[in-house]
C-alpha positions, 0 to 999 in steps of 0.5 A, a space after each residue: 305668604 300667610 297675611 297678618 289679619 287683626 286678631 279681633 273683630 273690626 269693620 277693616 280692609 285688606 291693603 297692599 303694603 304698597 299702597 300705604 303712604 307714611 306721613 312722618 318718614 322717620 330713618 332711625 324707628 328702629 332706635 325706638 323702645 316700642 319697634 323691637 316689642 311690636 315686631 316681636 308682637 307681630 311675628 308671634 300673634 299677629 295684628 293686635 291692633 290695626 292701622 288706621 288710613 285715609 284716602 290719599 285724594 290725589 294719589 288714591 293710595 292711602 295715608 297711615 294716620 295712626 300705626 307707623 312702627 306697625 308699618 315698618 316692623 309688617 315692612 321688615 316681616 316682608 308682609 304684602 297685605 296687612 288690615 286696616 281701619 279707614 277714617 273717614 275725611 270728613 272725621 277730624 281723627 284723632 289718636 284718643 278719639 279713635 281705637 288708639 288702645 284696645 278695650 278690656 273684652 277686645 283684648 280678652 277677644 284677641 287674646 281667646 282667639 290666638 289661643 283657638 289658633 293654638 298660640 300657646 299663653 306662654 307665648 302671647 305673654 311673651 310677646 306681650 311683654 306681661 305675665 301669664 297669669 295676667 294672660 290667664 286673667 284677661 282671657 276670663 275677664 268675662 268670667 262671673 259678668 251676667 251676658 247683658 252686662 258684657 253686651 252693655 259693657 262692649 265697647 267701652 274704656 273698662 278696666 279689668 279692676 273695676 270689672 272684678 268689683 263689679 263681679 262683687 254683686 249678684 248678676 241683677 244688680 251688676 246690670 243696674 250698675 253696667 247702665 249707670 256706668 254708661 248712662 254717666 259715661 263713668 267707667 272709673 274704679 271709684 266710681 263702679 266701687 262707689 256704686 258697689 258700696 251702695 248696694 244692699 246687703 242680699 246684693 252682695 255674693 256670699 262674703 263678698 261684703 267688705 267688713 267695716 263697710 256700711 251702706 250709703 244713704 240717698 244723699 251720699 249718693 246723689 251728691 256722688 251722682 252730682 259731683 260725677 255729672 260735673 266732673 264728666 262735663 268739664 272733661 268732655 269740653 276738655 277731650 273736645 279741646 285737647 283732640 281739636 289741639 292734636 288734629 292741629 299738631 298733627 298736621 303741622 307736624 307733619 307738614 314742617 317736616 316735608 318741608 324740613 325734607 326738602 333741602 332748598 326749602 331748609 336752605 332758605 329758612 336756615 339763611 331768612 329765619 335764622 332765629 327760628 330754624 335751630 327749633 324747626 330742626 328740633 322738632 322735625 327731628 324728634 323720634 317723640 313726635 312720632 305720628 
């Protein structure tokens, strides 16, 4: 059987099926909107995006951290092996902190290289659930970017809008903006057309300048870069806060609902903590809380 290998470039490992442990066994995953899409995405495509493990240390199997619909729709599809990221245990995993989505030039990647594999775009838009057009424009998103500047963009959480204003400006001034963007850890819209406006005229590609446009001065700028700097350290100390928060959900989530799976223990906390088990029950029974 042919194994469903990631359709991007990732440091992963090929794991039996039988060897991935669920952490939230869930009965009616295939009630849920997103089953049916990543099935499809699977069957037609392949992996767009691995599962991420860990080593389970008392069985030596390995817990799905992040990906448990794309383990029941590999399940149903009868796969045996599928790909996978290893988080390391002294890592507090986190979905946002991880590859829980894939990046504007590693889509373009997944999306070139089923291409090379002559999976139609009519197919891969039909899989993905968009238009082939936005097929077409993903796949060239690199298109019109000088070479150092998808290098310094790679990795990073770009949008394709803020990629196509970039493209406004010629290839030496696109770097200078690619390192700002990163050296601020500022990859916004407004920020990279806020840096784009700033730019001289013999910057700008042949009538590519805005009309009514005008050039900020140094000021204007400097206040932009002090107000991005401010803004960019409140939301570190909020991410740092809010991945702390959901590593702790996680965990209780996933513990109340082993203990909710065991009937003698669901018994006891029904008869000595009735006031609390109506809410017990909700939240181990919520197909939202998906992990």
């Amino acid at each position: 059987m042919k194994i469903l290998r990631p359709a991007f470039d990732l440091n992963s490992i090929r794991i039996k099926i039988s060897d991935l442990e669920e952490t939230a066994n869930r009965k009616n995953y295939k009630k849920l909107i997103s089953y049916n899409s990543i099935l499809s995405s699977i069957r037609e495509v392949g992996i767009i995006q691995p599962l991420v493990v860990c080593i389970s240390p008392n069985s030596g199997k390995y817990k799905i951290l992040d990906g448990h619909v794309r383990f029941y729709a590999l399940r149903e599809l009868k796969q045996k092996y599928v790909y996978c990221i290893i988080a390391n245990d002294n890592e507090r995993y986190t979905f946002d902190a991880q590859i829980n989505n894939l990046n504007t030039f590693q889509k373009a990647a997944m999306i070139a290289k089923a291409v090379r594999n002559h999976v139609s775009v009519k197919r891969i838009a039909s899989a993905l659930g968009i238009s082939e057009k936005q097929i077409l424009s993903d796949m060239n998103v690199a298109e019109g970017l000088d070479g150092k500047v998808v290098e310094i963009l790679k990795t990073a959480n770009v949008t394709s809008k803020s990629l196509r204003e970039l493209k406004r400006v010629r290839n030496a001034r696109q770097i200078q903006i690619a390192q700002m963007m990163k050296s601020s850890n500022n990859y916004s819209f407004t920020f990279v057309s806020s840096l784009v406006s700033a730019s001289l005229p013999c910057d700008f590609h042949e009538d590519q300048r805005k009309p009514g446009k005008t050039r900020m001065d140094f000021s204007e700028i400097r206040t932009l870069e002090m107000a991005s700097d401010s803004l960019e350290k409140r939301a570190k100390e909020s991410l740092e806060k809010y991945h702390a928060q959901i590593f702790d959900l996680v965990t209780i989530i996933g513990f109340l609902r082993r203990l909710m799976g065991d009937d003698r223990i669901k018994g006891y906390i029904s008869r000595n903590f009735a006031d609390y088990y109506p809410e017990l029950k909700k939240i181990s029974e919520n197909e939202d809380m998906m992990i």
